[in-house]
N, CA, C and O of each residue as an XYZ file, in Angstrom:
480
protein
N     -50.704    -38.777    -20.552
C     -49.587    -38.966    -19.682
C     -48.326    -38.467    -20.352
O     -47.920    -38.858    -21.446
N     -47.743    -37.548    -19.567
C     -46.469    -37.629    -19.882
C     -44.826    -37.702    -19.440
O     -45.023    -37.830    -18.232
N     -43.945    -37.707    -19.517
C     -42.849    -37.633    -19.465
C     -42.578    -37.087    -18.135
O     -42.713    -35.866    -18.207
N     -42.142    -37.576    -16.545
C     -42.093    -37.356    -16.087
C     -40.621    -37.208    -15.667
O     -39.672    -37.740    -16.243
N     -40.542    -36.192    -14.285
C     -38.267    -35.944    -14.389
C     -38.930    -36.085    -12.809
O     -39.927    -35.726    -12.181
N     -37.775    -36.797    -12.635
C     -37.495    -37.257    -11.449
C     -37.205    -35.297    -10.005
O     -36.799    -34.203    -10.396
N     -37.452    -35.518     -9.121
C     -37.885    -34.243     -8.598
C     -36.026    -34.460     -8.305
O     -35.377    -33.460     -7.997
N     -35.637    -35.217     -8.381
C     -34.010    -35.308     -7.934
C     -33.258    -34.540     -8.759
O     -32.459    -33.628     -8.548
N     -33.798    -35.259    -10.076
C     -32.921    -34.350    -11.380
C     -33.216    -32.576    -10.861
O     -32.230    -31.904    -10.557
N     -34.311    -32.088    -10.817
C     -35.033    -31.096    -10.537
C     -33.896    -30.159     -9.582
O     -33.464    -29.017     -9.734
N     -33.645    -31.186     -8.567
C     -33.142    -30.416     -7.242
C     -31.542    -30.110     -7.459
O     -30.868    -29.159     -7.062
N     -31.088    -31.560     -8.434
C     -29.435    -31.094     -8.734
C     -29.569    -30.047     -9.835
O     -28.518    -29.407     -9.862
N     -30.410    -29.620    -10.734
C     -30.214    -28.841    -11.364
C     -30.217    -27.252    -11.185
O     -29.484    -26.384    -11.660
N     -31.161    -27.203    -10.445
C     -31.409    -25.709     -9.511
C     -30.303    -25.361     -8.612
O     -29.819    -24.231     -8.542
N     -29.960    -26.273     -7.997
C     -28.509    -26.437     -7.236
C     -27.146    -26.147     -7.927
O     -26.197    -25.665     -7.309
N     -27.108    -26.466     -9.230
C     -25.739    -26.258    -10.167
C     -26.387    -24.754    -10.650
O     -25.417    -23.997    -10.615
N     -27.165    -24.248    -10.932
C     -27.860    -22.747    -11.488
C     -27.060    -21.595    -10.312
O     -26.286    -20.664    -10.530
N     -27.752    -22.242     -8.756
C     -27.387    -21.584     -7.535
C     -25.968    -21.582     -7.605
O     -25.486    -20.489     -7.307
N     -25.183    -22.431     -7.895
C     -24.323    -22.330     -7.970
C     -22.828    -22.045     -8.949
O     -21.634    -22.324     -8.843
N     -23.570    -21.440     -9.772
C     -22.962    -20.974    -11.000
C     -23.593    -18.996    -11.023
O     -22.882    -18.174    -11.601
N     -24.565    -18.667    -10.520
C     -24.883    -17.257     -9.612
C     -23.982    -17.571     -8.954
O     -22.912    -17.332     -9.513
N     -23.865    -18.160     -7.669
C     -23.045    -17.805     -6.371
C     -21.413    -17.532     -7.213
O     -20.943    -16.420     -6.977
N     -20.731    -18.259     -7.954
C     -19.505    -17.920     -8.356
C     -19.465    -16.574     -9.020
O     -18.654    -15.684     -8.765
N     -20.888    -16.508    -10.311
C     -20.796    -15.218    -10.838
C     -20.546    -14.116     -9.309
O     -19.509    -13.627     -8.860
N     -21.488    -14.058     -8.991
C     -21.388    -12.667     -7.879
C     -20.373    -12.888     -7.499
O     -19.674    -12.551     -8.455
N     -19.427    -13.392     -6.399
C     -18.203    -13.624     -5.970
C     -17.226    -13.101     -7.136
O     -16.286    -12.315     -7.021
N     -17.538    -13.523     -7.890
C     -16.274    -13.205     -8.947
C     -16.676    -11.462     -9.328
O     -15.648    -10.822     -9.553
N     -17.477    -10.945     -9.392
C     -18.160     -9.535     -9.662
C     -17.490     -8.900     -8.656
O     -16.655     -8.009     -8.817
N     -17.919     -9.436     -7.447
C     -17.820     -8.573     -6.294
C     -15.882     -8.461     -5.759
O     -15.143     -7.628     -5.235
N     -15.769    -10.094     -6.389
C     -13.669     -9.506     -6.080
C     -13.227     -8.632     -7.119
O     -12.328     -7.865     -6.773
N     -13.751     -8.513     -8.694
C     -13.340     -7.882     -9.406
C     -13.296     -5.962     -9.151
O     -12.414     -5.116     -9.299
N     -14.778     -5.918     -8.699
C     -15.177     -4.743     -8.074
C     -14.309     -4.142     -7.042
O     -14.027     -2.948     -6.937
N     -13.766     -5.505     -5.996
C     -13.325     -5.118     -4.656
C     -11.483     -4.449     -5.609
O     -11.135     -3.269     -5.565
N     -11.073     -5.005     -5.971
C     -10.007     -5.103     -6.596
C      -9.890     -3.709     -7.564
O      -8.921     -2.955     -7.483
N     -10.857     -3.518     -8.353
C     -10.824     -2.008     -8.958
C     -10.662     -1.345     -8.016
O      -9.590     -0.826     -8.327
N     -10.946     -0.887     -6.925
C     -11.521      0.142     -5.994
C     -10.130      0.190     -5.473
O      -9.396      1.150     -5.240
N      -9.879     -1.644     -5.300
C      -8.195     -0.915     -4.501
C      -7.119      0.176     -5.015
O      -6.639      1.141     -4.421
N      -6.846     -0.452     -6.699
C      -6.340      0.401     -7.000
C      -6.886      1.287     -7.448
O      -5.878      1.951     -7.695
N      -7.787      1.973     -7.825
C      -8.182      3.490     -7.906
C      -7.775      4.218     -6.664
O      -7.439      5.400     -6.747
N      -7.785      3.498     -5.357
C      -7.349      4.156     -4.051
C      -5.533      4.536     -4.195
O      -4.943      5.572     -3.885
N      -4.925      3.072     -4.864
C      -3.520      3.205     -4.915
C      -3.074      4.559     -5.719
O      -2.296      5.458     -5.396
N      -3.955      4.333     -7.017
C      -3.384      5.201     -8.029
C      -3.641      6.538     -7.251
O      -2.605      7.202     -7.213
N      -4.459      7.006     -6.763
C      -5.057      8.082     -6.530
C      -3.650      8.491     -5.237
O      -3.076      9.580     -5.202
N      -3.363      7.340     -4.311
C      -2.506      8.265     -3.278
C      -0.551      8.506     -4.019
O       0.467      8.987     -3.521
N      -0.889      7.826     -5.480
C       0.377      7.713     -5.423
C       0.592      8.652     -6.758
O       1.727      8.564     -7.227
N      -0.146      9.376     -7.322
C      -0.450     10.765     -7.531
C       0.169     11.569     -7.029
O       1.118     12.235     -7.443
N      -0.683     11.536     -5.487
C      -0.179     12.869     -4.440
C       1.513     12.629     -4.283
O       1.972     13.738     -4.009
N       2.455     11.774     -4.337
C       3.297     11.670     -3.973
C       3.634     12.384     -5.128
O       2.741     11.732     -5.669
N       4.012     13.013     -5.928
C       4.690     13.446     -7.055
C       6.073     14.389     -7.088
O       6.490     14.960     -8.095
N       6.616     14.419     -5.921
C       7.728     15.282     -6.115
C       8.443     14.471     -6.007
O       7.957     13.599     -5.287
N       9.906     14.112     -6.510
C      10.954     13.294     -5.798
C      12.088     13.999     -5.242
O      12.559     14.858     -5.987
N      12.779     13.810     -3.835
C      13.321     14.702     -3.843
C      14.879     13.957     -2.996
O      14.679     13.125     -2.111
N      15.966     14.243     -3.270
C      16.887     13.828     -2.486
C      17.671     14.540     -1.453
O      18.530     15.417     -1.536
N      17.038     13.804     -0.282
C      17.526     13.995      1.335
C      18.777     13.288      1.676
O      19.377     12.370      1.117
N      19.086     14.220      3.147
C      20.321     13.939      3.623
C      20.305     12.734      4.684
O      19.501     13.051      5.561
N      20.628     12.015      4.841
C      20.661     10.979      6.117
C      21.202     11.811      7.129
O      22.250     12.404      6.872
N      20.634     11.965      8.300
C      21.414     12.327      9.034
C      20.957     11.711     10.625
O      20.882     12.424     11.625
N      20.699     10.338     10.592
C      20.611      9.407     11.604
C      20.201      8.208     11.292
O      19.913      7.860     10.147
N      20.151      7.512     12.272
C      20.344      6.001     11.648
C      20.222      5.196     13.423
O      21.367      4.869     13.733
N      19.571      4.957     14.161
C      19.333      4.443     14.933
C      18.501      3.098     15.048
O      17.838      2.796     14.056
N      18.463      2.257     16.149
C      17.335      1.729     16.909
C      16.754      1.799     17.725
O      17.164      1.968     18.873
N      15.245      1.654     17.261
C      14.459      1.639     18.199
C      13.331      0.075     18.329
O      12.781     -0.729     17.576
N      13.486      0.368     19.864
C      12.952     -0.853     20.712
C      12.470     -0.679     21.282
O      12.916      0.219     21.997
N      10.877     -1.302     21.761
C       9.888     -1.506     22.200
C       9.694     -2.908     23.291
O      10.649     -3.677     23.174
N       8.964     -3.228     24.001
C       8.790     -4.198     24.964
C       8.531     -5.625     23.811
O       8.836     -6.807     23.971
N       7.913     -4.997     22.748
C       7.532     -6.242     21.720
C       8.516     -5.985     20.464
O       8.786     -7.035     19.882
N       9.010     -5.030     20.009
C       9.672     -5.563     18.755
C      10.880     -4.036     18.956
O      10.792     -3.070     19.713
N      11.717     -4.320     18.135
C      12.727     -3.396     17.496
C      12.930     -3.255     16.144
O      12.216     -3.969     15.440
N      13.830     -2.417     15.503
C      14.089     -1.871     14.435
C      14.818     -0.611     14.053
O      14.498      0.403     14.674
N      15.617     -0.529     13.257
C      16.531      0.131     12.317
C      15.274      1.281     11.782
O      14.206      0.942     11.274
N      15.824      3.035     12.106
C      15.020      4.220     12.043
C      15.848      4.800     11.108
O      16.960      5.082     11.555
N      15.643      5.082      9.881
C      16.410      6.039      9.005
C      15.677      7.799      9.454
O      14.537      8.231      9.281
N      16.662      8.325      9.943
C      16.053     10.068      9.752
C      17.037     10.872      8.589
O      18.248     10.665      8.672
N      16.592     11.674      7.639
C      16.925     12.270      6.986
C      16.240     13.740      6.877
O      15.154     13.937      7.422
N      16.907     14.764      6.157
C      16.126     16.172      5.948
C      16.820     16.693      5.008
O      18.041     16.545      4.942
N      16.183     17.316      4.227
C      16.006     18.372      2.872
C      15.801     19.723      3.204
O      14.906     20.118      3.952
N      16.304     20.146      2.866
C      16.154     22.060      2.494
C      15.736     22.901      1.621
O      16.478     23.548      0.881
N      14.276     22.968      1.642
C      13.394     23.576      0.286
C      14.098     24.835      0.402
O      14.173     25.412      1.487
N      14.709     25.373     -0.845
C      15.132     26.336     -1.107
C      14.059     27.380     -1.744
O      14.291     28.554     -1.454
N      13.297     27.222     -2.295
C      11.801     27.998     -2.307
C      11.135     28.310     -0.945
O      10.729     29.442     -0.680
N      11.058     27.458     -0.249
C      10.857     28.424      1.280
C      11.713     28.736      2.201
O      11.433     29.632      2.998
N      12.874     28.085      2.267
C      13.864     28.196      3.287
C      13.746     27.000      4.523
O      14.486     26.787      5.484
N      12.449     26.298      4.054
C      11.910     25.186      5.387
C      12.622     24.141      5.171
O      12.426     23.569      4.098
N      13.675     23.568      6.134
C      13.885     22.361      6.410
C      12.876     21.086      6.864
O      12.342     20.984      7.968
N      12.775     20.353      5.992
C      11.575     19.389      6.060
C      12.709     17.971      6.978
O      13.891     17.683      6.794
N      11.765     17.438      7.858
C      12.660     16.272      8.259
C      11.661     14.661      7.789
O      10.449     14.453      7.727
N      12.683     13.916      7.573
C      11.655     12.572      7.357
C      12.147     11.898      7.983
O      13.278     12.147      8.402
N      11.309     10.469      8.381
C      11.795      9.655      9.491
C      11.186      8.077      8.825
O       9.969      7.998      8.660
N      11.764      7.275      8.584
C      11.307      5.915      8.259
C      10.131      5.271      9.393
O       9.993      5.482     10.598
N       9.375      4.407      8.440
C       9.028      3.081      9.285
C      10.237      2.048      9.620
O      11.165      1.867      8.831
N      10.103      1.229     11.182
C      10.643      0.498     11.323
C      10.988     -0.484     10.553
O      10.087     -1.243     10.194
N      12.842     -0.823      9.938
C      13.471     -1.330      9.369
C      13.396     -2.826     10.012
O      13.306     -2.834     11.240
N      13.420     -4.085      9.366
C      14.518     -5.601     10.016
C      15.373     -5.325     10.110
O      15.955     -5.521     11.177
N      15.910     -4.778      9.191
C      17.363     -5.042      9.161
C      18.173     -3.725      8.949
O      17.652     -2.665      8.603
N      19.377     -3.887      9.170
C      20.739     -2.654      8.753
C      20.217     -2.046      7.620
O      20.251     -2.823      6.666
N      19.705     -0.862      7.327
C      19.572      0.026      6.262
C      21.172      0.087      5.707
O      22.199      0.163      6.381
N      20.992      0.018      4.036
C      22.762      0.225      3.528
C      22.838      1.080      3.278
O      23.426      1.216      2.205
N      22.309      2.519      4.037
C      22.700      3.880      4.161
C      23.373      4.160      5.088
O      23.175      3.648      6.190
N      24.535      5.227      4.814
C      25.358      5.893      5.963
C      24.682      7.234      6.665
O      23.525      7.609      6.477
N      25.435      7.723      7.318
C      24.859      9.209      7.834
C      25.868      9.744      6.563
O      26.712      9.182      5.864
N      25.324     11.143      6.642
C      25.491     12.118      5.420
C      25.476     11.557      4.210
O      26.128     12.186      3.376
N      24.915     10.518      3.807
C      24.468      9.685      2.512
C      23.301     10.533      1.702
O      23.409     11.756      1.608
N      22.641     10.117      1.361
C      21.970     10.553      0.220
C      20.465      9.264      0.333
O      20.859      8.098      0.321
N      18.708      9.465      0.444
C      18.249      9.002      0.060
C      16.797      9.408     -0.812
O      16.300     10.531     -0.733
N      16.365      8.588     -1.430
C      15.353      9.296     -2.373
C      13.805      9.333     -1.438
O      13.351      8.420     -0.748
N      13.329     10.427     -1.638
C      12.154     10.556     -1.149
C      10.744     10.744     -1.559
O      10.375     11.722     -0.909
N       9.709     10.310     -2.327
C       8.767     10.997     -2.553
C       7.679     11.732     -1.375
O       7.042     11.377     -0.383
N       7.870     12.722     -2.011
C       6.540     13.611     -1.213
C       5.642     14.340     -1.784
O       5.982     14.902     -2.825
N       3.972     14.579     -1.172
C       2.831     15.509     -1.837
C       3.194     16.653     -1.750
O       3.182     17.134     -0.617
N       3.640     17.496     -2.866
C       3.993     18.713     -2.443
C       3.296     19.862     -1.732
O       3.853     20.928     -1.468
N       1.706     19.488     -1.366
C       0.470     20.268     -0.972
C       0.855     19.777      0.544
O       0.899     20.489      1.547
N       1.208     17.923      0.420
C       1.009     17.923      1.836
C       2.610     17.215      2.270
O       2.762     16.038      1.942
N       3.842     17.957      3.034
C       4.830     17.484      2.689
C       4.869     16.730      4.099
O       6.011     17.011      4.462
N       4.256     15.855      5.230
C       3.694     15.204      5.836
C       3.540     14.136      5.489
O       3.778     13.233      6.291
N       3.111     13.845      4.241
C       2.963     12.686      3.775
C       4.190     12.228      2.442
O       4.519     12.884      1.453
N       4.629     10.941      2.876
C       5.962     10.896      2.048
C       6.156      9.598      2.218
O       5.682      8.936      3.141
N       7.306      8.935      0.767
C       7.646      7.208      0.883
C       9.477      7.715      1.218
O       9.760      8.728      0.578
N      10.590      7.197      2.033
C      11.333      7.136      1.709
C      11.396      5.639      1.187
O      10.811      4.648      1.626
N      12.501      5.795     -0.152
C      12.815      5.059     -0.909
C      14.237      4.314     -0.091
O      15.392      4.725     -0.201
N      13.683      2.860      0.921
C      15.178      2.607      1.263
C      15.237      0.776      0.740
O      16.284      0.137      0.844
């Protein structure tokens, strides 16, 4: 005869195992999820690599049936091509503390000048 374990002990112990896996993976899989984001970040913010300073030359609102907002438009003049590039913000809350004929900073992909942050 010997030494017998209660099938209870048995069941909380397999249960704390399951559940010390279940945290490992979870914790693997946010770490994983989390690399990937930024390799995505780093990677688009790469492409942005030119900085370039544009002209304000509007400043409106725009309003919708559901929301409004403050539109910065500005444009630059590549003097290597002669192309006037125009940029246009995402919808602002609030009063941008830019004027017209001001000055703001822009990054853009110089491959793809379509894609761009203004800095407001």
């Amino acid at each position: 005869m010997g030494v017998r374990i209660s099938p209870i002990w048995d069941h909380e112990e397999a249960a704390e195992k399951m559940d010390m896996r279940t945290m490992l993976v979870a914790t693997l899989v946010f770490v994983l999820i989390c690399i990937i984001g930024l390799v995505i970040l780093s990677r688009n913010r790469h492409k942005l690599s030119r900085s370039i300073v544009a002209k304000v030359t509007k400043i409106e609102v725009e309003a919708t049936s559901l929301s409004s907002g403050w539109v910065v438009t500005a444009q630059w003049l590549d003097l290597q091509t002669g192309q006037t590039l125009l940029f246009r913000s995402h919808r602002l809350q609030f009063p941008p503390r830019l004027q017209i004929g001001g000055s703001v900073n822009v990054e853009v992909d110089p491959r793809n000048p379509t894609h761009y942050h203004m800095d407001l």
